[in-house]
Each structure stands twice: as C-alpha cells, then as structure tokens.
C-alpha positions as CSV (number, residue, x, y, z in Angstrom):
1,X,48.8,-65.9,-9.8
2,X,45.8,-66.3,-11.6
3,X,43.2,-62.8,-11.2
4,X,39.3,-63.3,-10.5
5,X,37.9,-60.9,-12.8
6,X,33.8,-61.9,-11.8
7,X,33.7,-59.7,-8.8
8,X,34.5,-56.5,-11.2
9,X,32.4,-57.5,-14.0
10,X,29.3,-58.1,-11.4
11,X,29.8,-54.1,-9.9
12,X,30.5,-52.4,-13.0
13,X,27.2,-54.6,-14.6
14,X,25.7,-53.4,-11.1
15,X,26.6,-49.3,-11.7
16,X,25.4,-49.7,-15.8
17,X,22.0,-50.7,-14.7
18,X,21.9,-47.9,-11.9
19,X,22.5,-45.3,-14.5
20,X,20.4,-46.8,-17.1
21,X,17.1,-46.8,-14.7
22,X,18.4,-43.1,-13.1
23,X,15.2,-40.8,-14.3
24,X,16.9,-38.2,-16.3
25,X,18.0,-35.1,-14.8
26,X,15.8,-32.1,-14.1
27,X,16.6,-29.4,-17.0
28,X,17.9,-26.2,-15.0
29,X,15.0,-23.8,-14.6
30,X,15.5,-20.3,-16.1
31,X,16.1,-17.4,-13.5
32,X,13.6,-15.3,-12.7
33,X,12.9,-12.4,-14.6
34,X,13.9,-9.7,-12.2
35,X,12.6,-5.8,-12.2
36,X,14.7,-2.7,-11.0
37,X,12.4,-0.1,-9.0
38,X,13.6,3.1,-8.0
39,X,12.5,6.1,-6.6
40,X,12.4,8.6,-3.9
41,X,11.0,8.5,-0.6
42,X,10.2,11.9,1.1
43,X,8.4,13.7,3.9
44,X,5.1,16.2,3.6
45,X,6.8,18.8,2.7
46,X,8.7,17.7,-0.4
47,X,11.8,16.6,1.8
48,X,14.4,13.6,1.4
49,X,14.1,11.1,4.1
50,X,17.1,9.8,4.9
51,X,18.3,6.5,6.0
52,X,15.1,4.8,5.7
53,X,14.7,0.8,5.5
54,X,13.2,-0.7,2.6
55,X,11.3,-4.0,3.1
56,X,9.9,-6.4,1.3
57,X,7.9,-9.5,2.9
58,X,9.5,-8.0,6.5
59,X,12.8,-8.6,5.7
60,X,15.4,-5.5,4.8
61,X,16.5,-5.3,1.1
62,X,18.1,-1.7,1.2
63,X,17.8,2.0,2.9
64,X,17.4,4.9,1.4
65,X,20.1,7.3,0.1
66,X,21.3,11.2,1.2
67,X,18.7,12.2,-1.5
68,X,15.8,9.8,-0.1
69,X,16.5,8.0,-3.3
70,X,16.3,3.8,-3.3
71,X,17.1,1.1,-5.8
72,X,16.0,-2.4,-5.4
73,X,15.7,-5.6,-7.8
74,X,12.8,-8.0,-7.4
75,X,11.7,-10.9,-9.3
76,X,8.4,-9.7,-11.7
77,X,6.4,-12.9,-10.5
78,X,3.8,-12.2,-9.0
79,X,3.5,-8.7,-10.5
80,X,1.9,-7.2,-7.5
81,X,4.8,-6.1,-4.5
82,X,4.0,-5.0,-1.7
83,X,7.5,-2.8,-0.9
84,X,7.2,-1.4,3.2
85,X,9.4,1.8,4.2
86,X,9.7,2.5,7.9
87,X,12.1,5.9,9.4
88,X,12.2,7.0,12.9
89,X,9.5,9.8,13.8
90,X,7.7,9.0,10.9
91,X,4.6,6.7,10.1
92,X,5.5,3.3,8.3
93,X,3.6,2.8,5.0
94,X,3.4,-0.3,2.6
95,X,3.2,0.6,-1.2
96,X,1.6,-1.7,-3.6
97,X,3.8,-1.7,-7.0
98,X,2.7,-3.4,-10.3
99,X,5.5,-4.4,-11.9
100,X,6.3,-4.8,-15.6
101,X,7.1,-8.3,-16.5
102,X,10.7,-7.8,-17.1
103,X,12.7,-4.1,-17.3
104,X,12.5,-1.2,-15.1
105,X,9.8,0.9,-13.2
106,X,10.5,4.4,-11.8
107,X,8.1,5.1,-9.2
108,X,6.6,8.0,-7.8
109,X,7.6,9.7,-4.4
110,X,6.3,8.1,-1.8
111,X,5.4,10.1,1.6
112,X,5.8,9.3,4.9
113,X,3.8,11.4,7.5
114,X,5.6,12.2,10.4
115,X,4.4,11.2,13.4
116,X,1.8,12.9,16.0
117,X,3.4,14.3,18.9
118,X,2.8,12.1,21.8
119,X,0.4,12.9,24.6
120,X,2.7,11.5,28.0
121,X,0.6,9.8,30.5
122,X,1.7,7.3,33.4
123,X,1.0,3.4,32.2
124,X,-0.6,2.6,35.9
125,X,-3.5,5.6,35.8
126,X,-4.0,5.4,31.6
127,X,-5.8,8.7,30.0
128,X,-7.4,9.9,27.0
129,X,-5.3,11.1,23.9
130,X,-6.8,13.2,20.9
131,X,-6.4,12.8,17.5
132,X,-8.1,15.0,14.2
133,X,-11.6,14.3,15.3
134,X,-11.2,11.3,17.0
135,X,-10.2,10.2,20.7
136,X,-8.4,7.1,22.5
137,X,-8.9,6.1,26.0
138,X,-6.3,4.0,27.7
139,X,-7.2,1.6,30.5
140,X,-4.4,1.4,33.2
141,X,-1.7,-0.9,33.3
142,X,-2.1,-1.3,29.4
143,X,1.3,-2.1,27.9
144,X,3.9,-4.1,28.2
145,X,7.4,-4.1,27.3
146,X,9.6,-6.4,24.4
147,X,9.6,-9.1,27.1
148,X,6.0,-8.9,28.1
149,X,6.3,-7.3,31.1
150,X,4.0,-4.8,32.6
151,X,5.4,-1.2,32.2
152,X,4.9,1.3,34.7
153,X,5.6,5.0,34.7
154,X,5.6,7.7,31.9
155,X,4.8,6.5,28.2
156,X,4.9,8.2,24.8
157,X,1.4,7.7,23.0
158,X,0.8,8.8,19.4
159,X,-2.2,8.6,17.7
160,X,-1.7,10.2,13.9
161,X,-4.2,10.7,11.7
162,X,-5.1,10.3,8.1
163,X,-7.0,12.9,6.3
164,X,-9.6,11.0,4.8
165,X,-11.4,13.5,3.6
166,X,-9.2,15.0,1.5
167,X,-8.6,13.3,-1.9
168,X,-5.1,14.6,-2.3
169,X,-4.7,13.2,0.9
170,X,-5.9,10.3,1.1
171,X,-3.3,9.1,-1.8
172,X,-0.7,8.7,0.9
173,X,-2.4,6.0,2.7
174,X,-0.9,2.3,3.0
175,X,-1.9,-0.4,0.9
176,X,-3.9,-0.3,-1.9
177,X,-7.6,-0.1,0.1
178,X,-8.2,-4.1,-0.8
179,X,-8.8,-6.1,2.1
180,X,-9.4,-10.0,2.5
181,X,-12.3,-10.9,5.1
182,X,-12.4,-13.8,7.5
183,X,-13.6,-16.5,4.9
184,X,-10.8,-14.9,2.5
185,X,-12.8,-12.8,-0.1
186,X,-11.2,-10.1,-1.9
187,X,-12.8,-6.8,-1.5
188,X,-12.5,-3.2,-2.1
189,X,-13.0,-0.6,0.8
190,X,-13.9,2.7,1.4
191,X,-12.7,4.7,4.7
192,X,-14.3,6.8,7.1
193,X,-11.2,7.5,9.8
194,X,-8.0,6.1,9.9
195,X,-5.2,6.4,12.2
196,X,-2.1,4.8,13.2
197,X,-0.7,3.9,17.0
198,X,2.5,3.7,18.2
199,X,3.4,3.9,21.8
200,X,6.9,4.1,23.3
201,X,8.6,4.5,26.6
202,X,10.8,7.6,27.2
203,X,13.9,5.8,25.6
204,X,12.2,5.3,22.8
205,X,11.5,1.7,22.9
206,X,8.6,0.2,21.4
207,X,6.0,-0.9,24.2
208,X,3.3,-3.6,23.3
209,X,-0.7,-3.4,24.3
210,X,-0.6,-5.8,27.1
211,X,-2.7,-9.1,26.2
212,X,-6.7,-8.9,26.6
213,X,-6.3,-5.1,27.0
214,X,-8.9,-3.4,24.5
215,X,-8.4,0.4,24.1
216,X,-11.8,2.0,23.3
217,X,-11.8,4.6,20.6
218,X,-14.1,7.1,18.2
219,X,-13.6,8.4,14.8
220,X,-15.3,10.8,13.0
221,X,-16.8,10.9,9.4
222,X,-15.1,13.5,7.2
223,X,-18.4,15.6,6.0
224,X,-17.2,15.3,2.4
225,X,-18.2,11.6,3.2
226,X,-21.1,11.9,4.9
227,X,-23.6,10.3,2.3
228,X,-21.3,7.2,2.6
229,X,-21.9,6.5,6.5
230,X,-23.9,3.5,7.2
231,X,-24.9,2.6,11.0
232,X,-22.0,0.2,11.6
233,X,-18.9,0.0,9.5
234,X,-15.7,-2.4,9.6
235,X,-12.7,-2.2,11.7
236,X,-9.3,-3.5,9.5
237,X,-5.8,-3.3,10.7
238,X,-3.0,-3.9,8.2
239,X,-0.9,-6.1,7.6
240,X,2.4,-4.1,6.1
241,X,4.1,-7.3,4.6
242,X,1.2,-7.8,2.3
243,X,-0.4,-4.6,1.9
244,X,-3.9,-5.8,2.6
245,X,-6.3,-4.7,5.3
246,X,-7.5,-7.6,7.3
247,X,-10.9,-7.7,9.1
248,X,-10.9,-7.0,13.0
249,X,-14.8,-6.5,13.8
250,X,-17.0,-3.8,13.6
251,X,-18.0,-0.2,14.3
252,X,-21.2,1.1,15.4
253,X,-22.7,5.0,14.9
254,X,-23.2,6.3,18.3
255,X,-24.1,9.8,17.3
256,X,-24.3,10.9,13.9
257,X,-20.9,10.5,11.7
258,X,-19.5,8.8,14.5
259,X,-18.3,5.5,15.0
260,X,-16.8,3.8,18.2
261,X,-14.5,0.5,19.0
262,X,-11.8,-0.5,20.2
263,X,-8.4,-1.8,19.2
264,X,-6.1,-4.7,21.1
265,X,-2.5,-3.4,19.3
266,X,-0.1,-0.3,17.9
267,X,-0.3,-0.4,13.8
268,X,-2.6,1.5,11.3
269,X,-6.2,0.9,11.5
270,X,-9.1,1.9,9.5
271,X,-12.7,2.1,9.9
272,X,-14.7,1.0,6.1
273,X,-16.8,-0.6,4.5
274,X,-16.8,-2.5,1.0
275,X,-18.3,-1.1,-2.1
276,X,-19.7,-2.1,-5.5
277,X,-17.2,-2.1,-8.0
278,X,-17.1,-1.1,-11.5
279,X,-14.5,-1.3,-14.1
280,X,-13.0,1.7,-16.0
281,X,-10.5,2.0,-18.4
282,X,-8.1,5.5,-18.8
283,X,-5.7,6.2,-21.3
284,X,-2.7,8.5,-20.9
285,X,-0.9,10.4,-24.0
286,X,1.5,12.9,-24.7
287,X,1.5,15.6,-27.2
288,X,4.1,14.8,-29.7
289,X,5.7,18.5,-30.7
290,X,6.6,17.2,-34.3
291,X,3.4,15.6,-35.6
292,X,0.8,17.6,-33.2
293,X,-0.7,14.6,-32.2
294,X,-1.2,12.4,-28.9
295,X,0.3,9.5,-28.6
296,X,0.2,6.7,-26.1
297,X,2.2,6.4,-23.6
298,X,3.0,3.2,-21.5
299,X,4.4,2.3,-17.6
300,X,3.1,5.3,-16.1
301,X,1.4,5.4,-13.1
302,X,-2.2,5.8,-13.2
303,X,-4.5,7.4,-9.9
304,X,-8.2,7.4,-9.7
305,X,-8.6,8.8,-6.2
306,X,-13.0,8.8,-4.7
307,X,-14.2,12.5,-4.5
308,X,-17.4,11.6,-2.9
309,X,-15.9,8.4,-1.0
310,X,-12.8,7.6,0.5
311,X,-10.6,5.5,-1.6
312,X,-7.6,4.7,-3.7
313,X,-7.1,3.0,-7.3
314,X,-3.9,2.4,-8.9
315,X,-2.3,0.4,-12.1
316,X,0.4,0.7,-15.1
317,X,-1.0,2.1,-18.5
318,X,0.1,-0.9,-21.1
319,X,2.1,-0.4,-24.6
320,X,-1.3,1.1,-25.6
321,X,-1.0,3.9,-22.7
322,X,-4.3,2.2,-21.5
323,X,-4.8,0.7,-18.2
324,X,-8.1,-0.9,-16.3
325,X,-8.9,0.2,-12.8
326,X,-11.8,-1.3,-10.3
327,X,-12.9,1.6,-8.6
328,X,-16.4,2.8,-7.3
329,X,-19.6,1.9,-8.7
330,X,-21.9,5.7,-9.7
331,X,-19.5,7.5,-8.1
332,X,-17.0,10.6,-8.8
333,X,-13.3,10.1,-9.2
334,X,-10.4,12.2,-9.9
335,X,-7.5,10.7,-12.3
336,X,-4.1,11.6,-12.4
337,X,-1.0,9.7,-13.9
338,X,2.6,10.1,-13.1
339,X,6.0,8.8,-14.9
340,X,9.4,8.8,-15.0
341,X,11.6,9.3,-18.4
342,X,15.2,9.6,-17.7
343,X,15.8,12.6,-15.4
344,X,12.7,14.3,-15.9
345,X,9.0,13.7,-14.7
346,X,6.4,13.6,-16.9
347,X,2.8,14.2,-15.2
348,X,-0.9,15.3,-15.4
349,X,-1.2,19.5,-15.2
350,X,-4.9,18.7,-15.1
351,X,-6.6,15.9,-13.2
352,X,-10.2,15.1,-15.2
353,X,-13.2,14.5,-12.8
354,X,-15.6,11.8,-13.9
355,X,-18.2,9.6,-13.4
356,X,-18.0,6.0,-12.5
357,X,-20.3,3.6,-14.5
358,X,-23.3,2.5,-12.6
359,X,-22.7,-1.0,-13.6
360,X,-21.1,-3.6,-11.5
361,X,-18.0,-5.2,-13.2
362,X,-14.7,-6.4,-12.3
363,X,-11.0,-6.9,-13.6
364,X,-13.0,-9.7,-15.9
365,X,-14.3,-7.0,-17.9
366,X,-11.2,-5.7,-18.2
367,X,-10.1,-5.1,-22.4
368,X,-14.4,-5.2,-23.1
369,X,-17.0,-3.1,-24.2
370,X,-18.4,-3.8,-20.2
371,X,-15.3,-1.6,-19.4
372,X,-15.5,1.7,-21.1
373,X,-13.0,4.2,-21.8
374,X,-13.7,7.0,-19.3
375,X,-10.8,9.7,-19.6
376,X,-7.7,10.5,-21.5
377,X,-5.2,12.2,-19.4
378,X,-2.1,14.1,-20.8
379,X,0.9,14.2,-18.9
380,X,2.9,16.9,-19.5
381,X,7.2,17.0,-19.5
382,X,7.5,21.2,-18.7
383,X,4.8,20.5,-15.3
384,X,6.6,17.2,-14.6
385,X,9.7,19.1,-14.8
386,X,8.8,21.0,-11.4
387,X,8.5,19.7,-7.9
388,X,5.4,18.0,-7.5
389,X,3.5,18.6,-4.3
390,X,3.6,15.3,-2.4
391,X,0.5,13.2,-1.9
392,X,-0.4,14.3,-5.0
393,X,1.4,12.6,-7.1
394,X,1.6,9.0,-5.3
C-alpha cells in the first residue's frame, strides 16, 4: 500500500506558519507591590472595638480583633486608600491612609464615635429631633423599608454630632476634608456643622428616606469659627468608599451663625466651604540619647489640624522626616505627628502652633522655596509610651 504523505506535509507547513506570524507572548507583569497596615480601632474613651468590619472600596477585607487591633495587605498603587470601619452603635468612618511604596505602615488609633441616642417618633406623624446645636424636622410618612415600602409606626432616629469646633475633635472626622464638585475639581474644605443620620426601626433594621422626601435641618456655627461664616455655605455628603465629600447644594444664614437645608438620605453630612490653599512643609526628629542631636525621622504620621477654621491635613514624613501638607492659606494650625516603632509609640508631647503662609500654593510647590519649612516637631518614645487620648492622636 503505497502512503500519501502531501496531506501531512500541507498541515504541519500550515501550523509552522501559524506559529511563525503568532505576535510574541505578553512578558508576565510583576505583582503588585503590596503594603501591610495595622492598627487599632477604638471608642472615645480609649476602648477596643470589637468585631468591627474593615472595608475597602465597600467590600469586607477583615474585622477587627479582641484588642480592636486589624491587619490588612493592599497593593501601594495608588498610594492614597481610603480603608472604611463600620460597628454596631457606633458612627462609620472612612480613613484616608498614604501608603509607602512597598513595606509596612502602622497607623494610628482610629475612633469611632458612638452613636446619638435616638429620639422615637411614629413614621406617619414625623417630629423634630435635636442634635448639639442643630435640629431635624421629619415630614410624615418619610422612610421606607429595604424593599421600599412605606414604614409605619415607631422609628429609631439618630442624629450625632461632630464637634467642629474643637480641634482635637475635629481630627476624628471622615475623610480627609477634600471634596470633588459637580464639574469634578478637587478642593479643600472647611466645616461649620457636621452630623451623621441613621434611622432604624425597633429591630434594628436600617430604614431608607423614602424618594422625593427632603428633611429640613439647621446647624450652628461653632463660635471659635465665627470669622469663617459666609452668608451661604455648601452642603456635601460623603461618599465612604472614596473618602471624598461630594457636593449636594447649598446653605443659606437665616440668623446669624446659622445655616439651614435639607437632606434627601441617612450618611454623614457637612455644611463648608472651600478655602485658599497654601503649602507648608514640617519636619519631625527625635533626640538621639548618644549623640545629643535630632535626627530625622521618616513614616510617621503628620497632623496639621485649623485653630481658627475647621479642617484636617494629613501626610507621611519621607526618609528626610519631612513631609508637605496643603492646608489653610493666613491661618493658625496646630501640628502633631504620631508613629509606631515596634511595640512602642513614639509621639509629639508638644503640638507647635503656627502660622500658615499668606501665599497661595499647592502640592506643586511641594520640595521648593514656595513651600517653606514651618515647624519641627519632636516625638518623643517615654510620652508615646502612654495611652494617648483618642482624637488626638488620629
């Protein structure tokens, strides 16, 4: 029997050519660099919170431990993480981390407030519900269940309150005070109230503002922050999976230091405005026992909080223990800066009070002569060594 051998020759010529026209393969990307954060998450007075869920872009990545303590990995890119924690009878809150490019970053304690008691009223009639110096009306028939249907009888209401006007305060707020606007500019804010809604029906269960409902409320301006008001001021909610305060409308002074408006949902809201900003840079040291001399030191936690205004900076002091901070523009601010080394805490005894540039800059200048040195701040191993008040160090 004689073999035809053309047929194999034609589909082995065939697969040759397929390989040799294949584009060559994709070389394997490295893995992402990934960062270990830690730390401790605990209530205002210093205690562990147990059992708490850690989330990150609104998905669960872990829960706290017996101690409050928490452990999660996360790729460094992009550096800033927004990291959410959320416990029953507590306030949720979204820190903002900067994280190293590769390595480890020990953070300080973060605080949840617990939560207002509620004020009971009966979802068909509505009522008023106080909170600090502020107040919420409720129309009737103004929530709804998981399902979207209308709830009727007793509900829990809580309105808690954010002090404002107190720069220790103030630290334990959400986010990082930076807000985008409707056309999606990045800006800086200041607060004059902030509060946070939840409502619930006597099982517990989360109940929804019914759609088109608007529930009319006032805040009023802390006096420390009275040279701040402006006849109308922004109304931002956030948004806990990025950290950032989003733009919902506006306030307006109906009597002085007080501002009115109303909301459409439960979550945090804030009443602000933007300001100038102006770019400072800090460095924090340590006194080195052997040669008497400060020296540098880097990944710590650096805090400029307003004195007269009501806002936030953070960042991580680099390899030079130096680190550049946007904050108000010819204003005071109060620094503080936090780390952990090993088992013991290393912080500011003293938190230095300066003055803000009055020039407008921003992260551009960051590393010029545009952005001056401002403050060194020493942190100190024997203070860090006791238990820090909390709010204060966040």
């Amino acid at each position: 029997m004689q073999l035809n051998f053309k047929p194999l020759l034609w589909a082995a010529f065939g697969l040759l050519v397929v390989a040799c026209n294949r584009p060559p393969a994709k070389p394997a990307e490295p893995p992402a660099e990934q960062v270990s954060i830690s730390g401790t998450l605990v209530d205002s007075s210093n205690r562990p919170i147990v059992g708490a869920a850690i989330l990150i872009d609104g998905a669960q990545v872990g829960t706290t431990t017996g101690t409050g303590g928490f452990a999660i990995k996360h790729k460094a890119d992009p550096a800033r993480l927004p990291v959410s924690f959320t416990a029953g009878g507590y306030v949720g809150t979204t820190r903002i981390f900067d994280l190293p490019k590769t390595g480890e970053l020990a953070t300080s304690p973060t605080v949840l407030l617990a939560r207002a008691a509620p004020t009971v009223l009966q979802a068909e009639r509505g009522g008023r519900v106080t909170f600090g110096d502020g107040t919420l009306l409720v129309p009737p028939n103004a929530f709804v269940d998981g399902r979207g249907r209308p709830v009727t009888g007793p509900v829990k209401v809580s309105v808690t309150a954010f002090d404002v006007g107190d720069p220790k305060a103030i630290r334990r707020a959400p986010g990082d005070f930076r807000a985008k606007t409707a056309d999606g500019s990045d800006i800086r804010l200041q607060s004059y109230g902030m509060f946070d809604l939840a409502v619930t029906d006597p099982a517990g269960k989360a109940l929804s503002v019914a759609k088109g409902v608007q529930l009319p409320f006032t805040v009023r301006v802390p006096e420390r922050l009275a040279r701040q008001a402006s006849k109308t001021a922004g109304l931002y909610s956030l948004e806990p999976k990025t950290g950032l305060w989003v733009a919902e409308g506006e306030l307006t002074q109906t009597e002085p230091l007080v501002y009115s408006g109303a909301i459409s949902r439960t979550g945090t809201w804030n009443a602000d405005n933007p300001y100038e900003v102006t770019c400072i840079t800090v460095r924090v040291v340590r006194l080195d026992f052997t040669t008497q001399t400060n020296v540098p030191v880097d990944n710590a936690q650096v805090t400029a909080t307003g004195i007269t205004y009501g806002s936030v900076s953070t960042g991580q002091s680099n390899a030079n223990g130096l680190v550049c901070l946007l904050v108000k523009r010819n204003e005071q601010i109060q620094i503080s800066a936090w780390k952990q080394v090993g088992t013991s805490t290393w912080m500011s005894p003293t938190e230095p009070v300066v003055q803000t540039p009055d020039v407008q800059s921003d992260a551009t200048a960051c590393g010029t002569d545009v952005c001056p040195l401002v403050a060194e701040v020493v942190v100190d191993q024997l203070v860090g060594m006791l238990a820090p008040e909390p709010g204060d160090r966040r």
